[in-house]
C-alpha atoms as an extended CHARMM CRD file, in Angstrom:
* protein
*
       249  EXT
         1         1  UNK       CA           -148.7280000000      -88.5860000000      -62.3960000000  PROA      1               0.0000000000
         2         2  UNK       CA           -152.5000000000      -88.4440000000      -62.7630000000  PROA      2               0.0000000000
         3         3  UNK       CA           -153.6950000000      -91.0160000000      -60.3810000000  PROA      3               0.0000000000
         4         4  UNK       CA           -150.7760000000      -90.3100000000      -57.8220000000  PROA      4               0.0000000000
         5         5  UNK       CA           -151.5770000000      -88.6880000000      -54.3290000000  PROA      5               0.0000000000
         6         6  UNK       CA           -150.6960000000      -85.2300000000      -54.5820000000  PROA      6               0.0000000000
         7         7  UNK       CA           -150.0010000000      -81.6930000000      -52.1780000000  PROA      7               0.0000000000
         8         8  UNK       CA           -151.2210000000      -78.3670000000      -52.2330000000  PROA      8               0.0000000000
         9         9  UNK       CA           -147.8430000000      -76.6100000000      -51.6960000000  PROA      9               0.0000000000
        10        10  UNK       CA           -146.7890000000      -72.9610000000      -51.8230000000  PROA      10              0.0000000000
        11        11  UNK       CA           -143.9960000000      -71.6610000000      -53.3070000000  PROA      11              0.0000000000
        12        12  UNK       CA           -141.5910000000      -68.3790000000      -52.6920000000  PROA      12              0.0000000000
        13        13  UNK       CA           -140.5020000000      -66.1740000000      -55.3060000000  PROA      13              0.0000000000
        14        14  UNK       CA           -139.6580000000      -62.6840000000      -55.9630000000  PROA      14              0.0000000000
        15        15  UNK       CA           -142.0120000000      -60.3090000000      -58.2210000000  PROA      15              0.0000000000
        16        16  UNK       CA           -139.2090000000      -59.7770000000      -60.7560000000  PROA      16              0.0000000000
        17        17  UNK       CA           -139.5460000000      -63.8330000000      -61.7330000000  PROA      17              0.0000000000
        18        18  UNK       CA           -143.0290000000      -63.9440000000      -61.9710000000  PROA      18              0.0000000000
        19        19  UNK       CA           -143.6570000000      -63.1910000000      -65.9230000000  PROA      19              0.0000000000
        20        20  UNK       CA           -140.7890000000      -66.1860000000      -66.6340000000  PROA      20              0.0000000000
        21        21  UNK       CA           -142.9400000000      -68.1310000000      -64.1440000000  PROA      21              0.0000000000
        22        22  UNK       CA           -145.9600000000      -67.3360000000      -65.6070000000  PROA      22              0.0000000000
        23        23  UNK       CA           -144.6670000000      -68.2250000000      -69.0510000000  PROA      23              0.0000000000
        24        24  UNK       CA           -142.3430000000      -71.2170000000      -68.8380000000  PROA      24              0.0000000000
        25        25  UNK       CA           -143.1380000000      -72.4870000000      -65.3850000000  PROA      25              0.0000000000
        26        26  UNK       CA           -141.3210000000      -73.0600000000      -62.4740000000  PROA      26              0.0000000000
        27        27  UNK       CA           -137.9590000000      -74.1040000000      -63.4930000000  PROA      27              0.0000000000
        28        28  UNK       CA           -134.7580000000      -76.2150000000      -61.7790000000  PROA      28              0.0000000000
        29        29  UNK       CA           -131.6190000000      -74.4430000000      -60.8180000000  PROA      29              0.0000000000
        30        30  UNK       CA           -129.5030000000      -75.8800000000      -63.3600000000  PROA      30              0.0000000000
        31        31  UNK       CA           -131.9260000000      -74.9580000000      -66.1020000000  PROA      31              0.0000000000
        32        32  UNK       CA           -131.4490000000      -71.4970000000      -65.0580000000  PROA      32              0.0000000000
        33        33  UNK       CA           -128.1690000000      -71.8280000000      -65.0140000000  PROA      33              0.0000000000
        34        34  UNK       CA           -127.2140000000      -73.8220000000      -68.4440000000  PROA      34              0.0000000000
        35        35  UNK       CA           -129.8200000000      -72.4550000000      -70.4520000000  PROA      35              0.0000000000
        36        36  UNK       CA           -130.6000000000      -68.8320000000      -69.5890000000  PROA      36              0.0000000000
        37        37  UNK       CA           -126.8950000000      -67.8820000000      -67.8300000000  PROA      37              0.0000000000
        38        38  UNK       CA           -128.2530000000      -66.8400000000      -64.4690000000  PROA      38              0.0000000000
        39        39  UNK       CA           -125.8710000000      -67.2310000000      -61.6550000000  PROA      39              0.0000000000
        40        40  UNK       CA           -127.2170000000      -68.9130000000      -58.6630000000  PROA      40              0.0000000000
        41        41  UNK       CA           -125.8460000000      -68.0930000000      -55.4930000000  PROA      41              0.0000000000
        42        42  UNK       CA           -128.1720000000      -69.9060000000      -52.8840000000  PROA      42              0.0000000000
        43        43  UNK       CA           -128.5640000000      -73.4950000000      -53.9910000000  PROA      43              0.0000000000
        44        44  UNK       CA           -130.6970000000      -74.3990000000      -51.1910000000  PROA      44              0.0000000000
        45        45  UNK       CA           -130.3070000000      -76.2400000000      -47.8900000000  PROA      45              0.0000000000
        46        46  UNK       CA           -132.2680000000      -79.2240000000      -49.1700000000  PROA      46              0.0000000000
        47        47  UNK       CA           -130.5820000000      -79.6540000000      -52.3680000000  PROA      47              0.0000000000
        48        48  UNK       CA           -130.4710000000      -78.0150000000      -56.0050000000  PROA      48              0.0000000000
        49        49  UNK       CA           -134.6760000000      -78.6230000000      -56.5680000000  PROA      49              0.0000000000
        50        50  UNK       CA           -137.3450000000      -76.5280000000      -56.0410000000  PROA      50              0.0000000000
        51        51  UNK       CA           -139.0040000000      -75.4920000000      -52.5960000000  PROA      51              0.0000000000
        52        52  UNK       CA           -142.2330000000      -75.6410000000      -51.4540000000  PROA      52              0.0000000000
        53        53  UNK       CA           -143.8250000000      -75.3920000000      -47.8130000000  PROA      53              0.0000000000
        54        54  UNK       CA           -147.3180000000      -76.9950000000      -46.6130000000  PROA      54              0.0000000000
        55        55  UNK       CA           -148.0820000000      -73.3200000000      -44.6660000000  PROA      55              0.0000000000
        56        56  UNK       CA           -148.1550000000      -69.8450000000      -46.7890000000  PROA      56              0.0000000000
        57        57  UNK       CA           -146.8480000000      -68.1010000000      -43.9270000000  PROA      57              0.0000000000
        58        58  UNK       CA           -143.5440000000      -70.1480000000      -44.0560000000  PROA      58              0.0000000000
        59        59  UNK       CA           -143.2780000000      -69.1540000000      -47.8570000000  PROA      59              0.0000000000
        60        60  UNK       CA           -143.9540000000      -65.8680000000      -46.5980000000  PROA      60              0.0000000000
        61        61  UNK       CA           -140.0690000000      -65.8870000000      -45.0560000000  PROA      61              0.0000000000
        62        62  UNK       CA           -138.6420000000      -65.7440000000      -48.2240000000  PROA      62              0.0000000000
        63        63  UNK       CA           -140.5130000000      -62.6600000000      -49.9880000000  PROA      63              0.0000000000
        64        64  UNK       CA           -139.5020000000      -58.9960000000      -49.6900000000  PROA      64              0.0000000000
        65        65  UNK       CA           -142.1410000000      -56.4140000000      -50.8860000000  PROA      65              0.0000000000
        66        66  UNK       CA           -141.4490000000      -54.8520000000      -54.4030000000  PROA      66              0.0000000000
        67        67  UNK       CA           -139.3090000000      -51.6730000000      -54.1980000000  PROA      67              0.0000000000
        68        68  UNK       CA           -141.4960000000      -50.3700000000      -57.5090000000  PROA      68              0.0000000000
        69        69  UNK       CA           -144.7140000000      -50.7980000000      -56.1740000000  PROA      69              0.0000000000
        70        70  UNK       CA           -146.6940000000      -48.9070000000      -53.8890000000  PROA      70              0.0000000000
        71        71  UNK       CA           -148.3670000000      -51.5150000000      -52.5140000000  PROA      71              0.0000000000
        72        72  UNK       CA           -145.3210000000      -53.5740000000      -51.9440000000  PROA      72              0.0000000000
        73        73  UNK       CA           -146.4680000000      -56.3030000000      -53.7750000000  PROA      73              0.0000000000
        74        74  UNK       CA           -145.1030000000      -59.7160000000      -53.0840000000  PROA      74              0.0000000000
        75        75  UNK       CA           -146.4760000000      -62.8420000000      -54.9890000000  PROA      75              0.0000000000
        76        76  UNK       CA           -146.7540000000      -67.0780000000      -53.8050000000  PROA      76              0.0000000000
        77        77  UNK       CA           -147.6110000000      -69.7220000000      -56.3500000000  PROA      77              0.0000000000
        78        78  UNK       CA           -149.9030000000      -72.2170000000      -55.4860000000  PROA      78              0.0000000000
        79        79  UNK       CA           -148.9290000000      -75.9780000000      -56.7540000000  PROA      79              0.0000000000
        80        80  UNK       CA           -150.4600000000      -79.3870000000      -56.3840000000  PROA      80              0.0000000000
        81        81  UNK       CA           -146.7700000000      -81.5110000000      -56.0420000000  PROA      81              0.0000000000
        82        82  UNK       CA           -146.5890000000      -84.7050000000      -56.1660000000  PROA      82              0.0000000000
        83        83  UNK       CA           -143.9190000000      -85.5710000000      -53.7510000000  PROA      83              0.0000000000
        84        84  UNK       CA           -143.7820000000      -89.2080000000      -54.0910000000  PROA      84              0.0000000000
        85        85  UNK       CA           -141.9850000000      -91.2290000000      -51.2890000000  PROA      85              0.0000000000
        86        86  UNK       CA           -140.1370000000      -88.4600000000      -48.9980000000  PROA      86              0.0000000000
        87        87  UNK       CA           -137.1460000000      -88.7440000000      -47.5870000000  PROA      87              0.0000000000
        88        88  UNK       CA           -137.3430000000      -87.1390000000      -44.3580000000  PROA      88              0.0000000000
        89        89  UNK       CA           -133.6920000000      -85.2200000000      -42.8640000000  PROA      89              0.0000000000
        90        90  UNK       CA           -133.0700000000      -83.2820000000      -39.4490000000  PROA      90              0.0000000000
        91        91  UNK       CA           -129.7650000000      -82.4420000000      -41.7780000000  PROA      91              0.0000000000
        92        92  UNK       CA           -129.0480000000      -80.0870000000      -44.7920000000  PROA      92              0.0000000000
        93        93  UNK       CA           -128.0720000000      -81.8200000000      -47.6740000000  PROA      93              0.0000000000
        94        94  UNK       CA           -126.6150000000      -78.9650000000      -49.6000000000  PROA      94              0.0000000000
        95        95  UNK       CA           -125.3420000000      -79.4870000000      -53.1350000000  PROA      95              0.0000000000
        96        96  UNK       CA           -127.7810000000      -82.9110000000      -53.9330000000  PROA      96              0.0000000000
        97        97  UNK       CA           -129.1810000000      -82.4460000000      -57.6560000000  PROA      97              0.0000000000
        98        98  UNK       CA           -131.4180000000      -85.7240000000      -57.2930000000  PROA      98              0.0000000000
        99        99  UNK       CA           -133.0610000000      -87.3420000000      -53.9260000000  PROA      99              0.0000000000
       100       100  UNK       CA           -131.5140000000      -90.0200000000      -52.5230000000  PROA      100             0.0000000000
       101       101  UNK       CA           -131.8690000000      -93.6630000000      -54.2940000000  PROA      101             0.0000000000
       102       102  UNK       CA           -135.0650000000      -95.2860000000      -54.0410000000  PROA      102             0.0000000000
       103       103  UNK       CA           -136.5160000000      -91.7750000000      -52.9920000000  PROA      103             0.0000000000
       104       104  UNK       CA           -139.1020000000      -88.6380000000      -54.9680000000  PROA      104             0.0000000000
       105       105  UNK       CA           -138.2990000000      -85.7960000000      -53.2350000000  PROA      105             0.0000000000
       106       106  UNK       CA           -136.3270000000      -84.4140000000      -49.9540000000  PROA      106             0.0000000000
       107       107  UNK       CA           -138.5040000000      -83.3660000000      -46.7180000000  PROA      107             0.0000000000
       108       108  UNK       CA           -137.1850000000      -81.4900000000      -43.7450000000  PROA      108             0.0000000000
       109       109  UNK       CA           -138.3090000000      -82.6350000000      -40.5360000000  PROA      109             0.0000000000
       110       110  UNK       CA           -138.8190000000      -79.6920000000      -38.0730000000  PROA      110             0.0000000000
       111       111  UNK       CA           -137.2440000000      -79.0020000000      -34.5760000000  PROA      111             0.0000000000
       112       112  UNK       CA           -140.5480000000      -79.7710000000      -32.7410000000  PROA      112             0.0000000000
       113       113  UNK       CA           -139.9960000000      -83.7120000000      -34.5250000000  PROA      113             0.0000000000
       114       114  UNK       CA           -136.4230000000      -83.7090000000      -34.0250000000  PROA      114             0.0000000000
       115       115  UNK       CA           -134.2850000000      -81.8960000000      -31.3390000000  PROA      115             0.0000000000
       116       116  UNK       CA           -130.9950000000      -81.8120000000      -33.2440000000  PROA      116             0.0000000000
       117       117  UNK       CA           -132.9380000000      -80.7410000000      -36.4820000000  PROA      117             0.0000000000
       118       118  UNK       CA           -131.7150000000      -77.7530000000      -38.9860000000  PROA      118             0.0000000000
       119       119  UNK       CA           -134.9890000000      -76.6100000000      -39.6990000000  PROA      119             0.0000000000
       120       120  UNK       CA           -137.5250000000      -74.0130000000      -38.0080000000  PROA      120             0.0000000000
       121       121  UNK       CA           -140.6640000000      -75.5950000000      -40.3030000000  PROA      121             0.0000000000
       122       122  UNK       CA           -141.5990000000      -78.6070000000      -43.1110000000  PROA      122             0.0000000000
       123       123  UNK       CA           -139.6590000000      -77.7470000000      -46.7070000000  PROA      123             0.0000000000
       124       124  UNK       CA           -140.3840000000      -80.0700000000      -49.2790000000  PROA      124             0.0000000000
       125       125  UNK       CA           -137.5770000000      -80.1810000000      -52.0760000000  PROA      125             0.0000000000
       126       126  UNK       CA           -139.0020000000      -81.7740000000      -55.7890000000  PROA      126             0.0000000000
       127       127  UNK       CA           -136.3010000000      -82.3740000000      -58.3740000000  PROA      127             0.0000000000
       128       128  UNK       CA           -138.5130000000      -83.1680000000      -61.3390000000  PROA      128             0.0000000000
       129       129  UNK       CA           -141.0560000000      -80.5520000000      -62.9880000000  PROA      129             0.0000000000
       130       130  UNK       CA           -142.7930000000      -83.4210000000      -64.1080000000  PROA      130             0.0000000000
       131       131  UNK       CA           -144.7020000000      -83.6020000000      -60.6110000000  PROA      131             0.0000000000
       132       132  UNK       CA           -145.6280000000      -79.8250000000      -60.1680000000  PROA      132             0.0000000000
       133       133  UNK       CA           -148.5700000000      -78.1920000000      -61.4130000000  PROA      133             0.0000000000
       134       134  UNK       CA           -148.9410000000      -74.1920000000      -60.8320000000  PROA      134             0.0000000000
       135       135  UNK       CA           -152.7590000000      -74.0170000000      -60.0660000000  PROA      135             0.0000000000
       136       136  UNK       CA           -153.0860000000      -70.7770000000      -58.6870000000  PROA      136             0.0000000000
       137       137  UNK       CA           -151.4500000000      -67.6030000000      -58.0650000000  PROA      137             0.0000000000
       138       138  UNK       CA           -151.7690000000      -65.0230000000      -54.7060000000  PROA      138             0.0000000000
       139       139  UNK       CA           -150.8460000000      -61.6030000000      -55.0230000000  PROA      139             0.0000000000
       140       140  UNK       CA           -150.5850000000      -59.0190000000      -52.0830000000  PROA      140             0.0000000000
       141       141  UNK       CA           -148.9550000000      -56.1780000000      -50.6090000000  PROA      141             0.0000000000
       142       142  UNK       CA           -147.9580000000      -54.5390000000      -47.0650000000  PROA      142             0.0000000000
       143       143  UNK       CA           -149.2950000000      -51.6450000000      -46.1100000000  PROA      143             0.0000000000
       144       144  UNK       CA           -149.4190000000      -48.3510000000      -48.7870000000  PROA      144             0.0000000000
       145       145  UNK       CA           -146.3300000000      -45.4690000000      -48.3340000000  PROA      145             0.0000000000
       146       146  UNK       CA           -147.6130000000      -42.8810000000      -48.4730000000  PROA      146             0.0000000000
       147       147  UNK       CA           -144.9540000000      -41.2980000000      -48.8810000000  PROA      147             0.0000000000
       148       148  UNK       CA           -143.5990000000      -43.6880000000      -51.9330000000  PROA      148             0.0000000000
       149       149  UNK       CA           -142.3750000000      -42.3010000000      -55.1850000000  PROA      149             0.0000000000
       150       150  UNK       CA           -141.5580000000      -44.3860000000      -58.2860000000  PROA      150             0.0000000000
       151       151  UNK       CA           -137.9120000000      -44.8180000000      -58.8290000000  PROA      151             0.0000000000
       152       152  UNK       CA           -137.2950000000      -42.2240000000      -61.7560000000  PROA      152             0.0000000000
       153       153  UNK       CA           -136.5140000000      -43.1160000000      -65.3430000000  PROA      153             0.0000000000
       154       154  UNK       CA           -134.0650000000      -41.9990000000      -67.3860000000  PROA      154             0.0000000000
       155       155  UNK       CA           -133.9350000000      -40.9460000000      -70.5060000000  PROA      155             0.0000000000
       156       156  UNK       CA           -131.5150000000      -39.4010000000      -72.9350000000  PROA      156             0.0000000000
       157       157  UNK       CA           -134.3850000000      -37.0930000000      -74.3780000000  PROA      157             0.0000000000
       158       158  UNK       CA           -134.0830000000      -33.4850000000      -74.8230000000  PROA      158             0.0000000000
       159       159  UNK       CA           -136.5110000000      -30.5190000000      -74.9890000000  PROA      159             0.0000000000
       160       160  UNK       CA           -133.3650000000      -28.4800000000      -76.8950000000  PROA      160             0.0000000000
       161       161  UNK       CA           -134.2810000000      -27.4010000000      -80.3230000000  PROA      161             0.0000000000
       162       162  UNK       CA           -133.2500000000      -30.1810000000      -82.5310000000  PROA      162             0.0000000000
       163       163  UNK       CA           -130.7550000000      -29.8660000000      -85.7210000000  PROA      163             0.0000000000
       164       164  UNK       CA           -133.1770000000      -28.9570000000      -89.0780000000  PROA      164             0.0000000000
       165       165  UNK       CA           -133.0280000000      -31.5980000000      -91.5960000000  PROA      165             0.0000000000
       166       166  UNK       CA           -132.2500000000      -30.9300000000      -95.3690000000  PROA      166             0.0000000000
       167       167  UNK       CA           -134.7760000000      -31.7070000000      -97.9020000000  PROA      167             0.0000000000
       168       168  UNK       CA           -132.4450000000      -34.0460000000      -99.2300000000  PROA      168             0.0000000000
       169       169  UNK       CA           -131.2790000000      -37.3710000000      -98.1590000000  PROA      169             0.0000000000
       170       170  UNK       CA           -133.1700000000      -36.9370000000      -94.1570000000  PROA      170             0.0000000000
       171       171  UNK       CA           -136.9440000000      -36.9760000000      -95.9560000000  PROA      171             0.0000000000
       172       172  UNK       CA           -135.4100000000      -40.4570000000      -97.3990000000  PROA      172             0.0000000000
       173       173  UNK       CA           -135.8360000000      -41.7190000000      -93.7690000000  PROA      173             0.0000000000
       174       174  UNK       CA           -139.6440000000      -43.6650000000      -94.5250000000  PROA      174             0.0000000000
       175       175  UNK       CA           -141.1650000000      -46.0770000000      -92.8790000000  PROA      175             0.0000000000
       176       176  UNK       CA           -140.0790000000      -48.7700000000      -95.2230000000  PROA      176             0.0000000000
       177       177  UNK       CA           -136.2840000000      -47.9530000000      -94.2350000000  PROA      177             0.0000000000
       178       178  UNK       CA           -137.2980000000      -49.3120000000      -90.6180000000  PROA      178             0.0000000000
       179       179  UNK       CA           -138.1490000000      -52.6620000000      -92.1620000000  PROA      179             0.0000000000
       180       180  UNK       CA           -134.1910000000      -53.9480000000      -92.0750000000  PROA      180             0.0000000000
       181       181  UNK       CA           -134.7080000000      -54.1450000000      -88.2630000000  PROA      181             0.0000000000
       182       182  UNK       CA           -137.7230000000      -56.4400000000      -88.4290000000  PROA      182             0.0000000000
       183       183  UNK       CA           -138.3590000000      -59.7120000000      -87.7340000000  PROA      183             0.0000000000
       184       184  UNK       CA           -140.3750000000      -60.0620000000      -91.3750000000  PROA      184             0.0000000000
       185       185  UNK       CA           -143.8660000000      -60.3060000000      -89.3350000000  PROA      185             0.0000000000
       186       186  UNK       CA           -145.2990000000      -56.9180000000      -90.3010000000  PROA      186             0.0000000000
       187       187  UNK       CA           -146.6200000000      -56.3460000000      -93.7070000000  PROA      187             0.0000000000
       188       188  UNK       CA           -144.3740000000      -54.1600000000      -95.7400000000  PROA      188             0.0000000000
       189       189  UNK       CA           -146.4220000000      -52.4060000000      -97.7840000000  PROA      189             0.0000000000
       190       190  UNK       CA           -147.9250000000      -50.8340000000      -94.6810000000  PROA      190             0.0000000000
       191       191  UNK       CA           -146.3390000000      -47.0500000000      -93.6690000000  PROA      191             0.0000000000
       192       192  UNK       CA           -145.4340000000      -47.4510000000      -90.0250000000  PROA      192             0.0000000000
       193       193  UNK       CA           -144.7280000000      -44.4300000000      -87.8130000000  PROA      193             0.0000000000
       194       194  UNK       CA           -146.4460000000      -40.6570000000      -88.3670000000  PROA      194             0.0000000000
       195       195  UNK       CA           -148.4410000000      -40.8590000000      -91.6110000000  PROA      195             0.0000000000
       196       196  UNK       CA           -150.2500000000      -37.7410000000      -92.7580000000  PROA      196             0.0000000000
       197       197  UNK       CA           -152.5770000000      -38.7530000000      -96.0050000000  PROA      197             0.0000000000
       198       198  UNK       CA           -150.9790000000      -42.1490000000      -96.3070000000  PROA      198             0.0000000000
       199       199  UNK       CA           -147.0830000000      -40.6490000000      -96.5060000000  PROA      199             0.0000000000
       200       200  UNK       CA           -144.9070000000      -41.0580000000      -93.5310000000  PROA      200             0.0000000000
       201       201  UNK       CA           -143.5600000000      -37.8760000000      -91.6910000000  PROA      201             0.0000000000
       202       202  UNK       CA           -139.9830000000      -38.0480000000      -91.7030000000  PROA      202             0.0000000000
       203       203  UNK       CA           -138.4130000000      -39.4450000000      -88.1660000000  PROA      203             0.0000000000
       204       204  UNK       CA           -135.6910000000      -37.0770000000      -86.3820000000  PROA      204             0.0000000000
       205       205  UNK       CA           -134.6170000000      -38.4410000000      -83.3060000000  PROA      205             0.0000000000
       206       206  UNK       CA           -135.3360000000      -41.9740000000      -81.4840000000  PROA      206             0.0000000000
       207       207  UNK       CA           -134.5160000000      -42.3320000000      -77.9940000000  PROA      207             0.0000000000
       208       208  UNK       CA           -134.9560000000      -45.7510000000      -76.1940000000  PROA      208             0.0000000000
       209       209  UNK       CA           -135.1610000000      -46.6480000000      -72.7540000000  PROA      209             0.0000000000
       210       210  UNK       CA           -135.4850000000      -50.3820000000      -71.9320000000  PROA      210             0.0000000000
       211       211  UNK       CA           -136.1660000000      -52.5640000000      -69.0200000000  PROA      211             0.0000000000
       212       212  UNK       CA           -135.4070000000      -56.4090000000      -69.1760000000  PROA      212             0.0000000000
       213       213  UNK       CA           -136.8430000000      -58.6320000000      -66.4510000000  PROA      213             0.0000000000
       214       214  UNK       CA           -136.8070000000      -62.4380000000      -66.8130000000  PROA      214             0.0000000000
       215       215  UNK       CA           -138.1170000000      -62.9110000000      -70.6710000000  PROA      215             0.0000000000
       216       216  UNK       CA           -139.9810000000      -59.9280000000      -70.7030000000  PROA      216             0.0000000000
       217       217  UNK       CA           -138.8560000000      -56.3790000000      -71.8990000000  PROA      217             0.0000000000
       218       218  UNK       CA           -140.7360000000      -53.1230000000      -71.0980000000  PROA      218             0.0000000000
       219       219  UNK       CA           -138.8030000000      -50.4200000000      -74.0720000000  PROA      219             0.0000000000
       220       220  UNK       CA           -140.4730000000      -46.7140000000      -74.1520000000  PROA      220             0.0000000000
       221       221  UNK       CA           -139.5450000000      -45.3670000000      -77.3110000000  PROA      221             0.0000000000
       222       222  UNK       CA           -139.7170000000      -41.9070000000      -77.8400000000  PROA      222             0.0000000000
       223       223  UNK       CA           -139.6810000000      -40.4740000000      -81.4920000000  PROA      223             0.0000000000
       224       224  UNK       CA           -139.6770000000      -36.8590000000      -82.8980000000  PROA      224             0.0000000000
       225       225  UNK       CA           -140.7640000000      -36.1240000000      -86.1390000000  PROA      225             0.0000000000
       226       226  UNK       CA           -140.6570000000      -32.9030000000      -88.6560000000  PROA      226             0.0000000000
       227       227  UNK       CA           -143.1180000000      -31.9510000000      -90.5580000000  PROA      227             0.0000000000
       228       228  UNK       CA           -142.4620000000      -29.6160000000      -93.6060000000  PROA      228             0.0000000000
       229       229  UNK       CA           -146.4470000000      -28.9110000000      -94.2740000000  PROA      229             0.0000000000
       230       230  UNK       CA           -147.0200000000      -25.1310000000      -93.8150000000  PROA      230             0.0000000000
       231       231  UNK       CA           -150.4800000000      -25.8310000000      -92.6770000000  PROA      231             0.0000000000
       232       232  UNK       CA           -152.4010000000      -28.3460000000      -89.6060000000  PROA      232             0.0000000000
       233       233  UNK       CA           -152.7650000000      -31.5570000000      -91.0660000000  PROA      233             0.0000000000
       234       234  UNK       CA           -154.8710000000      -35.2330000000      -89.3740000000  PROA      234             0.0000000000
       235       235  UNK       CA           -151.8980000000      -37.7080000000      -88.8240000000  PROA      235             0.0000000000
       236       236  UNK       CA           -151.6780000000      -40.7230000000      -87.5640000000  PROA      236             0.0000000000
       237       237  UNK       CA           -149.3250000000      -43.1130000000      -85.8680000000  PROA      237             0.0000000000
       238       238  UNK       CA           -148.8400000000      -46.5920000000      -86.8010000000  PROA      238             0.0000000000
       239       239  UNK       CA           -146.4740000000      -48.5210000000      -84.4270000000  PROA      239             0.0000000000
       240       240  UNK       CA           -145.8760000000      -52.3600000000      -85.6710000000  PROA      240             0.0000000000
       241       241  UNK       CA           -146.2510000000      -55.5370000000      -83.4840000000  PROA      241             0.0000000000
       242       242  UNK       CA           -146.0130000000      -59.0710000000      -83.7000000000  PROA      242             0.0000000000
       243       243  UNK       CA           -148.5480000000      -61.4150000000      -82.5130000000  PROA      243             0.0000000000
       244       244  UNK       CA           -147.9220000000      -62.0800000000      -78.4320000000  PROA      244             0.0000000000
       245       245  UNK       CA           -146.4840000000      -57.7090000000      -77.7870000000  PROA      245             0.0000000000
       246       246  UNK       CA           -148.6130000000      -55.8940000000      -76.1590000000  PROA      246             0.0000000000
       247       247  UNK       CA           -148.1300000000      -52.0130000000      -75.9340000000  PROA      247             0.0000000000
       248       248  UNK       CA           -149.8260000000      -48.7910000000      -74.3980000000  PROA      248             0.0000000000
       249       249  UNK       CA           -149.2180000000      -45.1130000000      -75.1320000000  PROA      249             0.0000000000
């Protein structure tokens, strides 16, 4: 809708979404219900769309600050919407996948335009994706705990002295073995994992801890190795990714 008039609305959503909406968009409820299983409980007063408001502070309503941030971070997206013709209600209209015929979009009308009306402030309700476009993004927090602490992770690691391996079949466990798991991306000639003078230390243990949020997965892997060389020795890790991973370590 290039040449069509368009809003600058703000939109409500909680930090945990914001990688999927930062990589596929905003989406509709069905869609996150037929295509990525998520059960959605709250299927809005307006309809099954997606909300906006003309004020940030009405957006506001619907964030609660991040329970893993110290800041309490919350996040609004900022959207030019182009709503189309309105159709204005005092009354919810619960369950409605489309706007009424003839009509773009769903608009509540507030109780300072209407006496009898549902709604505390303007909600605009958009059923396509086709008419919003994220254009910005505000990020911001309540005031610092001081007293916060990180919710702890755990792990299955242990400090206990760990079972010696043979000579035998355990120094069979190369790099190369790990390339069954791959997706075929990396190169297999390379050695990935501890390589002293281009030959892989033999891998003991692997313990991984992974979080999964939206389409995006944060795994700590931790990985203990044996070396049989008598003497100190430069090494060097090689961990594999494919093109759009990131890591840190």
């Amino acid at each position: 809708y290039p040449s069509a008039p368009k809003k600058v609305l703000y939109h409500a959503t909680a930090t945990s979404n914001m990688w999927g909406v930062l990589s596929r968009g905003l989406v509709l409820p069905w869609q996150i219900e037929n295509e990525l299983g998520i059960i959605r409980r709250d299927h809005g007063r307006l309809g099954r769309g997606i909300y906006f408001s003309e004020n940030p502070m009405d957006s506001i309503r619907y964030l609660h600050p991040s329970e893993t941030s110290p800041r309490g971070t919350m996040f609004l997206v900022v959207c030019e919407v182009v709503a189309g013709n309105q159709y204005a209600t005092s009354k919810e209209l619960q369950g409605i996948s489309a706007p009424p015929t003839g009509y773009d979009s769903v608009v509540s009308t507030t109780r300072s335009e209407d006496d009898l009306s549902s709604f505390d402030f303007r909600e605009f309700c958009i059923f396509d994706t086709n008419r919003i476009k994220i254009i910005g993004l505000i990020e911001f927090g309540v005031i610092p705990d001081p007293n916060f602490l990180f919710p702890p992770v755990e792990t299955s690691y242990s400090n206990e002295k760990e079972e010696e391996f043979d000579d035998g079949e355990n120094q069979e466990i190369a790099a190369l073995d790990i390339d069954d798991i791959l997706d075929g991306t990396v190169v297999k000639s390379v050695d990935i994992g501890l390589v002293v003078q281009g030959s892989p230390v033999p891998l003991s243990t692997v313990n991984v801890v992974a979080n999964i949020t939206d389409m995006v997965g944060q795994v700590i892997v931790l990985q203990s190795y044996h070396s049989y060389c008598d003497e100190e020795r430069e090494a060097k890790f090689v961990f594999p990714l494919s093109e759009g991973c990131a890591g840190s370590y």
